[in-house]
C-alpha positions in Angstrom: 202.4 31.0 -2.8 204.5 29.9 -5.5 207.5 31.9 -6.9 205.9 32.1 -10.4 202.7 34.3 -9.0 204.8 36.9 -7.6 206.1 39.8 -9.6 209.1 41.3 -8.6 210.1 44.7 -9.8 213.7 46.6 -9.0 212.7 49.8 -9.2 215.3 53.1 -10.0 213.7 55.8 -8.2 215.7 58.4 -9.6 217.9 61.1 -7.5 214.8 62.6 -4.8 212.1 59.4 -5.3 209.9 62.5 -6.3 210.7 64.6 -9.2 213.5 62.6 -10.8 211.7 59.4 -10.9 209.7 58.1 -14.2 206.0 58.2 -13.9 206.1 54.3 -14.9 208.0 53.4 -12.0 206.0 55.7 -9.7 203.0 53.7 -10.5 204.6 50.4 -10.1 205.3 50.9 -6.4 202.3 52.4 -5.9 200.4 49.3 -7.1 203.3 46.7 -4.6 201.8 45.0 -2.1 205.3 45.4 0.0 208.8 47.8 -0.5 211.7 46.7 0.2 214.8 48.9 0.1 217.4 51.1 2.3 215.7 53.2 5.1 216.6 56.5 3.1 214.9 55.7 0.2 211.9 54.0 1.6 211.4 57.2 3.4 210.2 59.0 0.0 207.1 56.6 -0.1 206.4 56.9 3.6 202.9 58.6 2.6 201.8 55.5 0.7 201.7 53.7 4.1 202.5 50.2 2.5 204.1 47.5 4.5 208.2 47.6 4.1 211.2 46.0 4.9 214.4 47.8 5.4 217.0 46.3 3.6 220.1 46.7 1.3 221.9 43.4 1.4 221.0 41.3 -1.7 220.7 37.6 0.4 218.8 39.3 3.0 216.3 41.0 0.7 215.8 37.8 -1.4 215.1 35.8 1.9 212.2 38.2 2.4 211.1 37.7 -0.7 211.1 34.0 0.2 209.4 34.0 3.3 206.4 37.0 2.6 203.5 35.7 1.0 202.7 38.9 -1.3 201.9 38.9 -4.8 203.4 42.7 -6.0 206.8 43.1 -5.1 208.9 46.6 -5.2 212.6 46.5 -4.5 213.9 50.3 -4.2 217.4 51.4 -5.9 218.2 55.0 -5.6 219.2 56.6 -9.0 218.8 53.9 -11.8 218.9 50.3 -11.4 221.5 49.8 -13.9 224.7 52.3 -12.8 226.8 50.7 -10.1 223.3 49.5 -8.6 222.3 46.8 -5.7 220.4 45.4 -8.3 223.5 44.1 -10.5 223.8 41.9 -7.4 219.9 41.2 -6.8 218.8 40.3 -10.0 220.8 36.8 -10.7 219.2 35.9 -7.3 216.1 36.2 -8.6 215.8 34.3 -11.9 213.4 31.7 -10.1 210.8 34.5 -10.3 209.1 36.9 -12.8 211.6 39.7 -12.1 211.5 43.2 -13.8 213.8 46.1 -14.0 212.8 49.8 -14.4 215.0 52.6 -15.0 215.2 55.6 -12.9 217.2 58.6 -13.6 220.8 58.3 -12.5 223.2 60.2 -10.9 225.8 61.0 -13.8 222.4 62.2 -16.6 221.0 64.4 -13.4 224.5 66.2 -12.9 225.5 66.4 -16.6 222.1 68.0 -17.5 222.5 70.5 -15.1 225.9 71.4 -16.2 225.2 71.3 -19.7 227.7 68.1 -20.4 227.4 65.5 -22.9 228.0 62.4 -20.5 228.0 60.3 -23.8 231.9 59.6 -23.7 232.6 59.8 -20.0 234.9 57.2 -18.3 232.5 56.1 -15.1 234.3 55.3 -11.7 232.9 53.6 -8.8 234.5 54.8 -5.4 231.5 54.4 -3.2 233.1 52.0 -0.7 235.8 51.0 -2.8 239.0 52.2 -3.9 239.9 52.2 -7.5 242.4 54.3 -9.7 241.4 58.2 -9.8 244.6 59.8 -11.7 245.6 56.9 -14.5 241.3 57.5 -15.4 241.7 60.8 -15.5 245.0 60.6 -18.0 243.2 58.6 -20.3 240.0 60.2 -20.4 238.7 63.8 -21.2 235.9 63.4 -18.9 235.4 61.0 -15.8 232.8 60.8 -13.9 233.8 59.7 -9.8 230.3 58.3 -7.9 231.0 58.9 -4.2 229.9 58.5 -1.0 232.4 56.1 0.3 235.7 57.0 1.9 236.9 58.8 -1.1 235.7 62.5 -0.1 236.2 65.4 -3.1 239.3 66.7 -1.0 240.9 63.4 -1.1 240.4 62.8 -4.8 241.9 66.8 -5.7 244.6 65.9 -3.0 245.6 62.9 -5.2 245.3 64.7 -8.4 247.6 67.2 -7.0 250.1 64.8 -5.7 250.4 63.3 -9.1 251.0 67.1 -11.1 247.4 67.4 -11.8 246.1 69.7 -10.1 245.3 72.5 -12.7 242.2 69.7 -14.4 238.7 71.4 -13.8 236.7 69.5 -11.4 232.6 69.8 -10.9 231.3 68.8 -7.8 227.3 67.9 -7.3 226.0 67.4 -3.5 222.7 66.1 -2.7 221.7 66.2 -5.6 217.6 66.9 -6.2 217.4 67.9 -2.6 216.8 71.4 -0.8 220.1 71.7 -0.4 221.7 70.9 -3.8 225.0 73.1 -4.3 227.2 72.4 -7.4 230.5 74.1 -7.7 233.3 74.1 -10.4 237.0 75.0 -10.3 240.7 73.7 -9.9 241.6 70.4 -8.5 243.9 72.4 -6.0 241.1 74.9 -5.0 239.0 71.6 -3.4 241.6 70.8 -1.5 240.6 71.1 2.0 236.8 71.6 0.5 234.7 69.7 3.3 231.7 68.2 1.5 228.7 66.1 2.7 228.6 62.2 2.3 226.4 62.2 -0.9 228.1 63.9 -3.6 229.7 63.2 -7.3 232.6 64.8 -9.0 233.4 65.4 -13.0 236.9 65.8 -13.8 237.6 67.2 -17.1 240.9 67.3 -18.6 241.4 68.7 -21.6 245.4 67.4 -21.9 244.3 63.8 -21.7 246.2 60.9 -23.2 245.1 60.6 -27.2 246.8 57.1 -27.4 247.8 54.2 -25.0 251.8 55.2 -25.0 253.7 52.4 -25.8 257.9 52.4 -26.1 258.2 55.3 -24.5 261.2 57.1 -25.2 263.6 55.8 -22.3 264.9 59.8 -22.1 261.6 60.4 -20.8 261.8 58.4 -17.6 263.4 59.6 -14.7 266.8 57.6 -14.3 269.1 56.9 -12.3 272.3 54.0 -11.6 269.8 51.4 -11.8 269.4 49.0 -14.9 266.2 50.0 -17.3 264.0 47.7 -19.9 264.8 49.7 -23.3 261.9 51.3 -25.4 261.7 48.5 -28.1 262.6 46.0 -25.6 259.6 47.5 -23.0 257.6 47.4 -25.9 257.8 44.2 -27.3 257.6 42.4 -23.7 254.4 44.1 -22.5 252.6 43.6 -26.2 253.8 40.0 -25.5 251.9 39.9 -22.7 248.3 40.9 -23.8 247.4 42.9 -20.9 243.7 43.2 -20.3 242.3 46.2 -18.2 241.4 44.7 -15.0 244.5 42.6 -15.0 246.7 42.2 -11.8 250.0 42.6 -12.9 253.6 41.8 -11.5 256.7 43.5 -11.8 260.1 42.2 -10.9 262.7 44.2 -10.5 260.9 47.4 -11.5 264.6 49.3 -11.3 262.8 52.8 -13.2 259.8 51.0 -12.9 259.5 51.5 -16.9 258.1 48.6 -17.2 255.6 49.4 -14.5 254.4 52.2 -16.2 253.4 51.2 -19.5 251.5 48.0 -17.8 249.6 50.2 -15.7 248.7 52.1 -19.4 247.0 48.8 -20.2 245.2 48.0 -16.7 243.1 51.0 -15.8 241.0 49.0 -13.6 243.4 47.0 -12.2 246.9 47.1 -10.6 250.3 46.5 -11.2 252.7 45.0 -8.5 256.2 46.4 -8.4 259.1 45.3 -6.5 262.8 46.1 -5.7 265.1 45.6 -3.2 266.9 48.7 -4.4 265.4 51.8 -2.7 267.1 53.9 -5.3 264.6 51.9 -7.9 261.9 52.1 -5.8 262.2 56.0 -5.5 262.7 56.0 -9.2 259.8 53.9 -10.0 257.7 56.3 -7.4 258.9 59.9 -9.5 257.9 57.8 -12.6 254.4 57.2 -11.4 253.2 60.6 -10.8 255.2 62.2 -13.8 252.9 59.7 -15.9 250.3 59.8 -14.2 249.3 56.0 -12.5 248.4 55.5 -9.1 247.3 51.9 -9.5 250.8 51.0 -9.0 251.8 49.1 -5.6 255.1 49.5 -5.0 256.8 47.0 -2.8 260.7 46.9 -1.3 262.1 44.2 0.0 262.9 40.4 -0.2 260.6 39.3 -2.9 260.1 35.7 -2.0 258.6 37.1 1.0 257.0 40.1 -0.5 255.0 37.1 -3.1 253.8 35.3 -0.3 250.9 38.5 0.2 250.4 39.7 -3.0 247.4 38.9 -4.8 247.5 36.1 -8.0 248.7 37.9 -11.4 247.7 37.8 -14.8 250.5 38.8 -15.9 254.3 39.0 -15.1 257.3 40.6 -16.1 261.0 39.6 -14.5 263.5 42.0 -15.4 265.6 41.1 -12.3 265.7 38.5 -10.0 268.6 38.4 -8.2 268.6 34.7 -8.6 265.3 33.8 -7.0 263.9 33.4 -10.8 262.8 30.1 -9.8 260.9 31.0 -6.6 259.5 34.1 -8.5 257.9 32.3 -11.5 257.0 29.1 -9.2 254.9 31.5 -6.9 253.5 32.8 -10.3 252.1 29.6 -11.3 251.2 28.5 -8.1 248.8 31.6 -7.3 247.8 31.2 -10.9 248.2 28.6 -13.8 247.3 30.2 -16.3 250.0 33.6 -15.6 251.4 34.9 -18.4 255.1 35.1 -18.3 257.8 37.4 -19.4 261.6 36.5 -19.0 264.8 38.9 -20.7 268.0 38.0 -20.0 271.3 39.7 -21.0 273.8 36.3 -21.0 273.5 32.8 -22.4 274.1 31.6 -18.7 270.3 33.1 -17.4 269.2 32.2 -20.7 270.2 28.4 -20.2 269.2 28.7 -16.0 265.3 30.0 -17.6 264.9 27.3 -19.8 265.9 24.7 -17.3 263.1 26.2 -14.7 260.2 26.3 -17.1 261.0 22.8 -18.0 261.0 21.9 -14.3 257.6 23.2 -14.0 256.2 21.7 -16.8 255.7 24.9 -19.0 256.2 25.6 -22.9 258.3 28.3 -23.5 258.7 30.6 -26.5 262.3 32.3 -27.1 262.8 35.4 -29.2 266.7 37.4 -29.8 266.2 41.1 -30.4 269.0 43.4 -31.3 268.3 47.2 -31.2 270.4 49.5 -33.8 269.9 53.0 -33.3 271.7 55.6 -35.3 274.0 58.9 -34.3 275.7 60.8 -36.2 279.7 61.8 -36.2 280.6 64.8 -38.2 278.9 64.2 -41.5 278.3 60.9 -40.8 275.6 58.8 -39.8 276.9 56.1 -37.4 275.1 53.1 -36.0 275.3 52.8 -32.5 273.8 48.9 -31.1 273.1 47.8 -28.1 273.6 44.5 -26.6 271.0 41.6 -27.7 268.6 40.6 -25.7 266.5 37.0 -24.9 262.8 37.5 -24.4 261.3 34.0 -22.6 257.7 34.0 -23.0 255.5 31.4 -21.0 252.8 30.0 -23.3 249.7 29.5 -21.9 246.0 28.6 -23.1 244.5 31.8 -22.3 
């Protein structure tokens, strides 16, 4: 049989495969020839009696598609075949045939309806079998929806809240949703703490103090400091606009000292992860009390020798070198070696690293971009309004195609 005669349809089948799913795709599987999907969900259509194949993994499934000589094909998705679905994977594997898609009813409409919530504006998070940032969404985002059932349990998630000084943002839990056995509860992050919950389950965070605006040049009063050398407010804020973060980005630090820097990246990457590293453990402890007093857990931070430390870490969009302790050129070498087209961000205080930056960007083949900033701020004395500067500053920006 030739690939054009069959007719392939991913099929949502809602929450239960019974009352949630859509009449249109209840006929479709009862008119396939063969069902292919995960044991739990083929288990719904066990009374048809049709011939099956048990089966999540995209390469596997297509192979049976391949190999099976029937005309009406029904692949099986629970919830809807377009949130965080096996079909995103499926589908491009299938462009050789006449493939369908039909909507079932997903998770995130089944829970909101039942609470009453308008899921129109919610921030949707993916921890089923992955890890991904739980507080920085929550910050940003009145309402985020968490999909479970990976090693991310509720208690976890309100444990982490709580570590970060969130622990007073309402949190809705759904579990096994559309069955028997459904239970949905509401309270504190800090009353879920030790909640034991089964494997299927999704959790609604709602905060109601979330972030109105992605902070940028944060007052540097606001950061916890200590001995260790800080990027200023204008400074921080023209470096990181400089380097057009985007919000999967992976981005590095380097020589986070308050990890100010740090912060307001991991503002701009929600859905990525910023790198930071010290070799002073004063500056990493700083950097730390500054991550859960604003809120960001997808920053890694990292002590030790950082030409060793770079060896492991993952290629960066982005990075910013506030200190090197004169491995600059091994730091922005291993940059462009993991990645080309990084974007780079050099400040130096003295004509001497100015000069030492110029010569290693021109060893590596790389346009550079120098800008002088000198920051006036104002005080006053007696009746007088004073002007209090602070020393100039060299930003080196890396130009890149990208």
């Amino acid at each position: 049989m030739n690939k054009s005669e069959k007719k392939i349809k991913i099929i949502g089948v809602g929450m239960d495969g019974d009352k949630t799913i859509t009449s249109e795709a209840k006929h479709a599987i009862e008119e396939a020839d063969l069902l292919i999907g995960a044991e739990r969900i083929l288990r719904y259509f066990d009374y048809l009696e049709k011939p099956s194949v048990k089966s999540y993994d995209s390469r596997e499934i297509v192979r049976h598609i391949d190999e099976c000589e029937c005309e009406k094909i029904a692949v099986l998705v629970s919830g809807d075949c377009g949130f965080y679905s096996a079909a995103g994977l499926l589908a491009p594997l299938l462009n050789d045939y006449g493939t369908e898609l039909i909507c079932g009813i997903s998770t995130p409409v089944y829970l909101c309806s039942k609470l009453g919530l308008s899921w129109s504006d919610m921030r949707f998070v993916s921890l089923h079998g992955v890890d991904a940032p739980v507080v920085r969404s929550v910050c940003a985002n009145r309402y985020t929806f968490f999909l479970l059932g990976g090693k991310v349990t509720p208690s976890e998630l309100c444990n982490r809240l709580c570590e970060y000084g969130r622990g007073e943002v309402n949190v809705y839990i759904g579990e096994n949703l559309a069955s028997p056995n459904e239970k949905i509860l509401y309270g504190k992050a800090y009353e879920f703490r030790e909640y034991e919950s089964s494997r299927l389950c999704a959790l609604i965070v709602e905060n109601d103090n979330y972030e109105r605006h992605v902070p940028s040049c944060i007052a540097d009063g606001e950061f916890n400091r200590g001995k260790v050398p800080m990027t200023k407010s204008e400074v921080r804020g023209i470096c990181v606009a400089k380097l057009e973060i985007n919000d999967s980005d992976i981005c590095w630090d380097i020589g986070c000292g308050t990890g100010s820097v740090s912060i307001e990246m991991a503002f701009r990457c929600p859905k990525g992860r910023v790198i930071s590293i010290d070799k002073n453990e004063e500056a990493i402890s700083l950097t730390e009390r500054n991550m859960k007093k604003f809120g960001c857990d997808n920053i890694e931070l990292l002590s030790g020798c950082v030409e060793e430390l770079l060896q492991a870490v993952p290629a960066p969009n982005c990075v910013f070198v506030g200190g090197s302790g004169g491995s600059a050129e091994k730091i922005i070498t291993a940059a462009i070696q993991k990645n080309p087209d990084a974007k780079i961000i050099v400040t130096a205080v003295s004509l001497e690293t100015l000069n030492s930056c110029m010569e290693i960007f021109s060893k590596l083949n790389s346009e550079i971009e120098i800008s002088q900033i000198a920051v006036t701020h104002t005080r006053k004395i007696g009746s007088h309004t004073m002007l209090d500067s602070e020393n100039p500053i060299f930003i080196i920006s890396r130009k890149t195609d990208g």
